[in-house]
MDTraj code that builds the backbone (N, CA, C; nanometers):
import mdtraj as md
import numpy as np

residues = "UNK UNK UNK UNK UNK UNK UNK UNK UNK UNK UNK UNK UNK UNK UNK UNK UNK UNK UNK UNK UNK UNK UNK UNK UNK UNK UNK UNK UNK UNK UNK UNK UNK UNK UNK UNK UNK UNK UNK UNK UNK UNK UNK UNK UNK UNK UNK UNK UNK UNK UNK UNK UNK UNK UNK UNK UNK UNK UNK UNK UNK UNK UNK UNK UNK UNK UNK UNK UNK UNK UNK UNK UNK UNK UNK UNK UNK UNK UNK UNK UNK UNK UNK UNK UNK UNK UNK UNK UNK UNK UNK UNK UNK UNK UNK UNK UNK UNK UNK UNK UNK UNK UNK UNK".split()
xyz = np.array([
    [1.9791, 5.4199, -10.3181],
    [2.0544, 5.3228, -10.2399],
    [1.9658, 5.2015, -10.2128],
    [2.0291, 5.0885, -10.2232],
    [1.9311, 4.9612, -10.1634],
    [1.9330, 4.9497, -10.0666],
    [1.8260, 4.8548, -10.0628],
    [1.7724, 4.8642, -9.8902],
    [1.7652, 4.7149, -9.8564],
    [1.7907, 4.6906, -9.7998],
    [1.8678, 4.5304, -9.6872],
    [1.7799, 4.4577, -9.6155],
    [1.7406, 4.4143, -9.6051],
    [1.6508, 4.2999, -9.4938],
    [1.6690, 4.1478, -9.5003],
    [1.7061, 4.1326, -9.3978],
    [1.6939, 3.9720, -9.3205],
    [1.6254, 3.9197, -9.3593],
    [1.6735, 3.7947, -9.4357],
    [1.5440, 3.6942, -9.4827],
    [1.5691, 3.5580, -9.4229],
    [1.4776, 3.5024, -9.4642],
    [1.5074, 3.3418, -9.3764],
    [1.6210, 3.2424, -9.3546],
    [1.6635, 3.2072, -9.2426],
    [1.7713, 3.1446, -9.2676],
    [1.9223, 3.1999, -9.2801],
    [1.8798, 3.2928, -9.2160],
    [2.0225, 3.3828, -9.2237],
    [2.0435, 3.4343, -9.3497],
    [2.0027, 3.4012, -9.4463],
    [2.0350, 3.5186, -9.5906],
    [1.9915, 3.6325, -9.5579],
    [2.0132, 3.7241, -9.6929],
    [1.9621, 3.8630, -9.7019],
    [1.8925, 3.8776, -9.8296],
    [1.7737, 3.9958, -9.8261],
    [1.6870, 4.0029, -9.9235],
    [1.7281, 4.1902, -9.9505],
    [1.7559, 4.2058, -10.0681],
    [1.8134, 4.3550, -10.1434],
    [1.6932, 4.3879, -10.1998],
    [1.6770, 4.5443, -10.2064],
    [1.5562, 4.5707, -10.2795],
    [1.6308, 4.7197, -10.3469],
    [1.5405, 4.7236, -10.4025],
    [1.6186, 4.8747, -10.4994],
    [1.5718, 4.8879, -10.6437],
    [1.6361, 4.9551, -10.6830],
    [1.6425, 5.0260, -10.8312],
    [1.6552, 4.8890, -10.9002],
    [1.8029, 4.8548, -10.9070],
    [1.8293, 4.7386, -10.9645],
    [1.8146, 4.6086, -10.9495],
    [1.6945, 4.5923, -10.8271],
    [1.6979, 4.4668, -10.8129],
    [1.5228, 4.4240, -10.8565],
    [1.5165, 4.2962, -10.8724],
    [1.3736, 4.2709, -10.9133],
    [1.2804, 4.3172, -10.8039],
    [1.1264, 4.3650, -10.8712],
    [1.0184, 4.4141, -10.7809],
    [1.0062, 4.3475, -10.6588],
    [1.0167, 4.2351, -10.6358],
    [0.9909, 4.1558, -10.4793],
    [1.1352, 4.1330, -10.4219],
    [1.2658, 4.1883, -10.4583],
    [1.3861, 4.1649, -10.4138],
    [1.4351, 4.0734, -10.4603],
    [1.5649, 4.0580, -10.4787],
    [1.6857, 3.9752, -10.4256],
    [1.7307, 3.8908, -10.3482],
    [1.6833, 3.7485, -10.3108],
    [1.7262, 3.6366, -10.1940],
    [1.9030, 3.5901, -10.2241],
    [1.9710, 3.6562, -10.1497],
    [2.1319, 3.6241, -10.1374],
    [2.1029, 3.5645, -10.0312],
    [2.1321, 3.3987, -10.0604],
    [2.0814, 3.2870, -9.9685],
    [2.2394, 3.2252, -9.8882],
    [2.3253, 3.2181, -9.9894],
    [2.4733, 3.1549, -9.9860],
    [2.5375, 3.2366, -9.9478],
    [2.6568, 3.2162, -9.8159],
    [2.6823, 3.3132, -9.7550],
    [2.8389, 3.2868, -9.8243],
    [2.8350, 3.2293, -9.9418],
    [2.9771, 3.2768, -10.0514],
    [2.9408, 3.3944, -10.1405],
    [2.8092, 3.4294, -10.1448],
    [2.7288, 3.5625, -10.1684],
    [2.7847, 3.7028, -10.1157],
    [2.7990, 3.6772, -10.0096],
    [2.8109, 3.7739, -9.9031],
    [2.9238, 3.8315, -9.9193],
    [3.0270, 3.8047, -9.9752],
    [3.1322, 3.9038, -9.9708],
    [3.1326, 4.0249, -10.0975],
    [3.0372, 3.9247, -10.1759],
    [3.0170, 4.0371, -10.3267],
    [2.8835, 4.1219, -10.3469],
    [2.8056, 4.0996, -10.2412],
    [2.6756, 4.1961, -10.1835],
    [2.7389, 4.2914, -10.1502],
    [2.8337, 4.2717, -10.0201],
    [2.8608, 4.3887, -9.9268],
    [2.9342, 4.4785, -10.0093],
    [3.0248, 4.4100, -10.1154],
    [3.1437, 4.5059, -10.2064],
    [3.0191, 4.6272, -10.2649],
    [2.8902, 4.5105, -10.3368],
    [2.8167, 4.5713, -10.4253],
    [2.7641, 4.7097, -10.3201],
    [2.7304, 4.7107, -10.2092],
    [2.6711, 4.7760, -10.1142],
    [2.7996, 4.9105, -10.0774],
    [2.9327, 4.9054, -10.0958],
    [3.0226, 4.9633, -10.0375],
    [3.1276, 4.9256, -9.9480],
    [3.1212, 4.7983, -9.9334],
    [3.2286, 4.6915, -9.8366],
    [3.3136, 4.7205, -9.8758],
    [3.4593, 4.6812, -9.8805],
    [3.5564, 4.6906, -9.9383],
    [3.6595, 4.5475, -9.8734],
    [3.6940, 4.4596, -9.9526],
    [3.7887, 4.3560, -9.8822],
    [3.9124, 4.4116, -9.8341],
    [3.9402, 4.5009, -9.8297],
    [4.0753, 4.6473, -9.7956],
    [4.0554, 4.6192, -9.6468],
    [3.9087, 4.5944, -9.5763],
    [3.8596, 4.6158, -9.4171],
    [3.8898, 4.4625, -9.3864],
    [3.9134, 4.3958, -9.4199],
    [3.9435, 4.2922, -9.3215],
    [4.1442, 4.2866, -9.3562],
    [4.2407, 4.2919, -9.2676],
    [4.3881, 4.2431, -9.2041],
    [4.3941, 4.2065, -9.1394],
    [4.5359, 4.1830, -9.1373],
    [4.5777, 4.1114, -9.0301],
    [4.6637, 4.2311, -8.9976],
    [4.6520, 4.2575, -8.8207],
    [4.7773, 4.3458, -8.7285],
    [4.9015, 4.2951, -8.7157],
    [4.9488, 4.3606, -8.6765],
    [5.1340, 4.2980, -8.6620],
    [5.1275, 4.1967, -8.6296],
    [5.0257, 4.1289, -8.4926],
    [5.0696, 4.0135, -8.4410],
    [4.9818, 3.8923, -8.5001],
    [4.9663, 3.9256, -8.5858],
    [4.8788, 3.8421, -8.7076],
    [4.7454, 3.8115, -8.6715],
    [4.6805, 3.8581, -8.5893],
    [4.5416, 3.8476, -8.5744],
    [4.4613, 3.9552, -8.7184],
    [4.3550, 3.8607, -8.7317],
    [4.2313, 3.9107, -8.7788],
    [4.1515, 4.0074, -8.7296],
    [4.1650, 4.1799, -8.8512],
    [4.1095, 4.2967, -8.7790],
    [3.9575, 4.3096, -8.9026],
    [3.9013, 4.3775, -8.8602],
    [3.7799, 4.4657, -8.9285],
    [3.7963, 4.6234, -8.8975],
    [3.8269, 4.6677, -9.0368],
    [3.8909, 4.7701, -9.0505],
    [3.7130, 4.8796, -9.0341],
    [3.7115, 4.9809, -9.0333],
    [3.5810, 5.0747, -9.0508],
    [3.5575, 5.1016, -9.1985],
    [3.6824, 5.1672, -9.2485],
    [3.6898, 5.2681, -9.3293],
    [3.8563, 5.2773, -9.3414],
    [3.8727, 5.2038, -9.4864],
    [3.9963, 5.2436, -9.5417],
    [4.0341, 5.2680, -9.6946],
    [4.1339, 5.3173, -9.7499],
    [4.1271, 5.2953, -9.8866],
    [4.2769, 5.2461, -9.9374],
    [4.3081, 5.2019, -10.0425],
    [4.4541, 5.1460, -10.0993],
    [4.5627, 5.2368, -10.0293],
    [4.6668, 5.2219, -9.9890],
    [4.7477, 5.2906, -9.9473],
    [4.7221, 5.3951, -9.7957],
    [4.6310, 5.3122, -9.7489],
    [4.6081, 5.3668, -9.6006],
    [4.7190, 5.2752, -9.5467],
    [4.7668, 5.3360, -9.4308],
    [4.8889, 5.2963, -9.3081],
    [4.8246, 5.1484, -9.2679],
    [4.7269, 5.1426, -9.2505],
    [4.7086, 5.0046, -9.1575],
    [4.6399, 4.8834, -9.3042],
    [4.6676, 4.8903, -9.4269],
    [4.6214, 4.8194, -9.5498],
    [4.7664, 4.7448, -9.5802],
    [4.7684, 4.6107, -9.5051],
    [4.8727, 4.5270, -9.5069],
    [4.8730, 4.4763, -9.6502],
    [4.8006, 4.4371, -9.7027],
    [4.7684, 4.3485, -9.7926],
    [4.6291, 4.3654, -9.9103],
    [4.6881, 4.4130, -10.0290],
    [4.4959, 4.4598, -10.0805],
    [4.4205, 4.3788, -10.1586],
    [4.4775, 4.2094, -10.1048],
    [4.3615, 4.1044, -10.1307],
    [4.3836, 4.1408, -10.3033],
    [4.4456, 4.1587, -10.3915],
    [4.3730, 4.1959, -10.5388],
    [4.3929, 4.0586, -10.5492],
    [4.4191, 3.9553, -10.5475],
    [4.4083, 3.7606, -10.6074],
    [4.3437, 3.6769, -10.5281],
    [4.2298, 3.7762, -10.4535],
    [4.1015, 3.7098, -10.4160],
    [3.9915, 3.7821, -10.4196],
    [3.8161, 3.7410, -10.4443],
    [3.7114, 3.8104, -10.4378],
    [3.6464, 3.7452, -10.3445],
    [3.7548, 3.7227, -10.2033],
    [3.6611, 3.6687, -10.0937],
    [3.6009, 3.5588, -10.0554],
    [3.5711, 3.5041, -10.1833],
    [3.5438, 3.3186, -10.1340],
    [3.6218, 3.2150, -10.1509],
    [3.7541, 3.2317, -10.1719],
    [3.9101, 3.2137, -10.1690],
    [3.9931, 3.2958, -10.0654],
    [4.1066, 3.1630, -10.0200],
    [4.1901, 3.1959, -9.9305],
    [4.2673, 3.3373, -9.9759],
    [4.3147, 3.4732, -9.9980],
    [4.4054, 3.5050, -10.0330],
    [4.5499, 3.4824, -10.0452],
    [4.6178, 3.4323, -10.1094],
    [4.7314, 3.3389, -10.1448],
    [4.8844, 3.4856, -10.1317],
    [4.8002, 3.6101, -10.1087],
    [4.9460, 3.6859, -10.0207],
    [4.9397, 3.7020, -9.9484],
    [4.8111, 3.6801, -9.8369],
    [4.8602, 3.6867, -9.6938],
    [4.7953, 3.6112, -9.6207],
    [4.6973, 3.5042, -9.6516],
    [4.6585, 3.4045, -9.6105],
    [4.5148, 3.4093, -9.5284],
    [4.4268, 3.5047, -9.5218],
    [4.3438, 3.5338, -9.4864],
    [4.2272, 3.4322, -9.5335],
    [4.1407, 3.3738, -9.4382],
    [4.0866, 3.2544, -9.5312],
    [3.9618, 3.3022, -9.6184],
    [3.9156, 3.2408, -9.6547],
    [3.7467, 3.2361, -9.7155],
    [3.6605, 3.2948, -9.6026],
    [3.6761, 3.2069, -9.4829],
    [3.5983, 3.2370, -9.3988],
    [3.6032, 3.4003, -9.2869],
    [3.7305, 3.4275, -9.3103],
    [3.7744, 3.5234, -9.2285],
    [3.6556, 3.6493, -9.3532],
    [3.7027, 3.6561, -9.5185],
    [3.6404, 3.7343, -9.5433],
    [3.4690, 3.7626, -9.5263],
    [3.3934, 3.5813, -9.5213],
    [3.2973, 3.6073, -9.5511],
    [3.2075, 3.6754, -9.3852],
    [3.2938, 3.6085, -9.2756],
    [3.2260, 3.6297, -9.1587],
    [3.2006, 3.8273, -9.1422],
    [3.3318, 3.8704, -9.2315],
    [3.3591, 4.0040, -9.1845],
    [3.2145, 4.0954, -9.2810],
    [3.2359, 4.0352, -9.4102],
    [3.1229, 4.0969, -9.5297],
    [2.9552, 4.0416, -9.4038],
    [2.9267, 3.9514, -9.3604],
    [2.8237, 3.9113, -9.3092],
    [2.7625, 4.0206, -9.1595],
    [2.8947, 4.0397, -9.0625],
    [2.9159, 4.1814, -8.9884],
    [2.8464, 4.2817, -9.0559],
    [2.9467, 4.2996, -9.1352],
    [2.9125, 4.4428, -9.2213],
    [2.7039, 4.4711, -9.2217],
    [2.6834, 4.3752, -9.3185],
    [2.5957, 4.3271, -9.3966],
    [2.4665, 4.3832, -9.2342],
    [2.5198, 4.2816, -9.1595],
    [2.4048, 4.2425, -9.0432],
    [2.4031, 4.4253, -9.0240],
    [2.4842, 4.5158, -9.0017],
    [2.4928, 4.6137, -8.9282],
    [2.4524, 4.7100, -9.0534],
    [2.3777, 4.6686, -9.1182],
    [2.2953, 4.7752, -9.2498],
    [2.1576, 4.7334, -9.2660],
    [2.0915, 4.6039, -9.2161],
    [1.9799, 4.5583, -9.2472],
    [1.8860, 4.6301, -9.1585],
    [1.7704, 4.6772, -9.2699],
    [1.6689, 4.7821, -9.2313],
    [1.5460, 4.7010, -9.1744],
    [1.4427, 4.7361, -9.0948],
    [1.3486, 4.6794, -9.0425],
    [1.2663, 4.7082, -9.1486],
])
top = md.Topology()
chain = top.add_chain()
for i, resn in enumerate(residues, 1):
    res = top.add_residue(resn, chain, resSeq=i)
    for name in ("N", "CA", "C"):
        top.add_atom(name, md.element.get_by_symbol(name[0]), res)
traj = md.Trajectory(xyz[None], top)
């Protein structure tokens, strides 16, 4: 599994198997939604609830009860164009994620 750390400037630095000997600088936080996928994210975790607010799901998969919408005509740094969820809604949620895995 890779391993996560905070690098300057609010990016993140990946280390692992597959990543080069001194890490990975994911500097661009249009990065961030395809780290966290790469990591286990899933864009499935961010909906919208009935009353159209913006949720962060834990843990869901296709055809779970509360999976309004499964984003497939966006990879997150685009608005989704079926339910309108912005760029930013995905990347803030992948950046959450992200912050709440980074190892000391």
């Amino acid at each position: 599994m890779p391993k996560l750390k905070r690098g300057p400037g609010g990016s993140y630095i990946v280390y692992g198997r597959d990543y080069p000997p001194g890490g990975q600088l994911v500097q661009s936080d249009w990065d961030f939604p395809g780290l966290a996928q790469a990591l286990g994210w899933s864009l499935l975790q961010v909906q919208r609830d009935r009353e159209g607010d913006v949720v962060r799901l834990k843990k869901v998969h296709r055809g779970h009860s509360k999976v309004r919408c499964e984003h497939s005509r966006t990879d997150g740094t685009v608005t989704c164009p079926d339910c309108g969820l912005t760029a930013s809604d995905f990347i803030s949620a992948a950046a959450e994620w992200l912050d709440a895995r980074v190892q000391s």
